[in-house]
N, C-alpha and C positions, 0 to 999 in steps of 0.2 A: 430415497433421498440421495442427492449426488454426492458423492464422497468431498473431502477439500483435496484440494491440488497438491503433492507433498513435495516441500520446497528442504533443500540442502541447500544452504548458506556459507560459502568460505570468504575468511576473515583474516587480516594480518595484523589490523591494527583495534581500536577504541570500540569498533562494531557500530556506530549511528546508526547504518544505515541500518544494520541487521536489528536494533533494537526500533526502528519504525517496524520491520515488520512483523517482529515480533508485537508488539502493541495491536499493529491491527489485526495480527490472525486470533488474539483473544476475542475478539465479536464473528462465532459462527456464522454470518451474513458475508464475512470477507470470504471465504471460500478456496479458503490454503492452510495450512498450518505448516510448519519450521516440524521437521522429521529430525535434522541434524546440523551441526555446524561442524565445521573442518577449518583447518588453523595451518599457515607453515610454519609459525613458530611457539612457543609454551608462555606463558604467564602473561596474554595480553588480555585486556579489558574486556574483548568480545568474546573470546571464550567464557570468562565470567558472568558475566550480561548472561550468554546460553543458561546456564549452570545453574544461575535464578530461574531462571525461566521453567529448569527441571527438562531442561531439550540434553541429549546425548550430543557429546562432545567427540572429537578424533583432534590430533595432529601427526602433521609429516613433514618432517624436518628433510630437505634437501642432502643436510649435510649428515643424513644418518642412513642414507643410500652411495653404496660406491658410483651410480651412474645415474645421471635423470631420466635416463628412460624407465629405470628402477623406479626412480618415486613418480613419475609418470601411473607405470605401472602399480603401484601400490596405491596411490590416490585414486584411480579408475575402479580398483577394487573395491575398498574400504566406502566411496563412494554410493555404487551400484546396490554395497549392503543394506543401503533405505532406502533405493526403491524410488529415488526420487521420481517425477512428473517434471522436476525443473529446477534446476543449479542455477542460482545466482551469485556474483562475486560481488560481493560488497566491500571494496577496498583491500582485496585478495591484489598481492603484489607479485603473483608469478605468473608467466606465461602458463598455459594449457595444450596439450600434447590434444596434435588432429585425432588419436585415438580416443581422447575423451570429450570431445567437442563431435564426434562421429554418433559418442553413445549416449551424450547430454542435452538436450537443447539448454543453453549456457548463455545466462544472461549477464549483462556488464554496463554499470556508467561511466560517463566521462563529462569533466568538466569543463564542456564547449560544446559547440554548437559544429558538430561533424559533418563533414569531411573537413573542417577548418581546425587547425591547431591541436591535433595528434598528441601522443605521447605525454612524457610525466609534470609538463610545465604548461596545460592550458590557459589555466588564468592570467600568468606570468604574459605568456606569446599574443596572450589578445591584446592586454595593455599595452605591450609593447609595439603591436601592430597600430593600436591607434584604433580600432575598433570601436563603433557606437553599443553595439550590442552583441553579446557571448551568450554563453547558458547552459545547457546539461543534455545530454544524448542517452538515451537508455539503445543499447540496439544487443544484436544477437553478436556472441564472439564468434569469430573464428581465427584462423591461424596469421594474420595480421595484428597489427598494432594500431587498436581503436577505428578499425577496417569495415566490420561486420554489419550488413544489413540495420539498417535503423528502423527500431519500434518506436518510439516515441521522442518527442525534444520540446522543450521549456526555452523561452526566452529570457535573458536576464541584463537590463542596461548596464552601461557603464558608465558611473557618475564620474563626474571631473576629478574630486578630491580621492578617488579611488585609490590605494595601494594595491598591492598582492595578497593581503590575507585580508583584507574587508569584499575585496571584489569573490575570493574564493569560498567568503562565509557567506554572501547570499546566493551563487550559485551552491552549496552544501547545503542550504535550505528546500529550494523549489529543488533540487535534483531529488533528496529525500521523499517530498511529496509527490513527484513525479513517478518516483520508483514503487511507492506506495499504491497510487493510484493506478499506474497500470500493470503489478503483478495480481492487484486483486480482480482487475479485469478479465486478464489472462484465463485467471482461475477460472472462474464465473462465465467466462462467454466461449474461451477458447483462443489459438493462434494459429494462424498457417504463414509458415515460409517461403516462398516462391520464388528461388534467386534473389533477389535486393528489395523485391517485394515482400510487406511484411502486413498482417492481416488480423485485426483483434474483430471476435464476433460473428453475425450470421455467416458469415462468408468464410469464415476459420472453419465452421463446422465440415 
């Protein structure tokens, strides 16, 4: 029987996304299970969320290393100890060191529709662009900012009476499901990387 895929999960904030997958790796047909979650700060929601779950927890606080290459280095460790198959950042607010994106395949979303509207204010820049339609990127990190190889993307309109926090709570919806639906792909068929080409399936194998 094929083993599940074993996923480490890092979190900074509430954890949503981390408790979607937690939910689905409880049906052994999803074909992953949450081996560990990692934190860069203590007492937040998603560490908790873990904790129910009975998943082992880590945190690495930045500011309890004299040097980021240090907590680089120590999160690369503390990581590698489960072994993951697959690091995803679910609402993880720190950049990742090409030493650990070298020895992780490192998943990440963003709420837009990539290469369009980058960094920490997607939802904000679309509306403000005047855009019909935004929505959610899952792709592979690398040492850019929301740069990396796109695996999958969700479209999501933009209604007229839109604000900034309704337009970003149904993108936080479909990104969820989306994130959902193809890490258990992942699991289950496989993925190959190919420069900017990205491959779920017979073709991964």
């Amino acid at each position: 029987m094929h083993q599940p895929t074993r996923l480490v999960v890092l979190v900074s904030g509430s954890g949503t996304n981390l408790q979607a997958l937690l939910d689905a790796c409880a049906d052994p047909a999803y074909g992953a299970r949450v081996v560990a979650v990692g934190a860069d700060r203590e007492d937040i929601e998603g560490l908790a969320r873990a904790e129910r779950a009975g998943v082992p927890t880590f945190v690495r606080k930045v500011s309890d290393f004299e040097t980021r290459e240090g907590w680089d280095a120590s999160l690369t460790t503390v990581v590698e100890r489960f072994e993951p198959d697959l690091v995803v950042s679910a609402g993880f607010m720190k950049l990742l060191s090409t030493e650990f994106l070298d020895r992780f395949l490192t998943l990440n979303t963003h709420p837009a529709l990539c290469p369009a509207f980058p960094g920490m204010h997607g939802p904000r820049d679309a509306l403000e662009h005047g855009v019909k339609v935004t929505g959610a990127t899952l792709f592979v990190v690398d040492a850019g900012v929301d740069t990396g190889p796109i695996i999958a993307q969700v479209p999501v309109a933009v209604e007229d009476d839109d604000d900034v926090a309704s337009l970003h709570e149904r993108i936080k919806t479909a990104e969820r499901a989306m994130l959902v639906d193809t890490v258990g792909r992942i699991a289950r068929e496989g993925i190959a990387v190919d420069g900017r080409r990205v491959r779920i399936g017979d073709a991964a194998r």
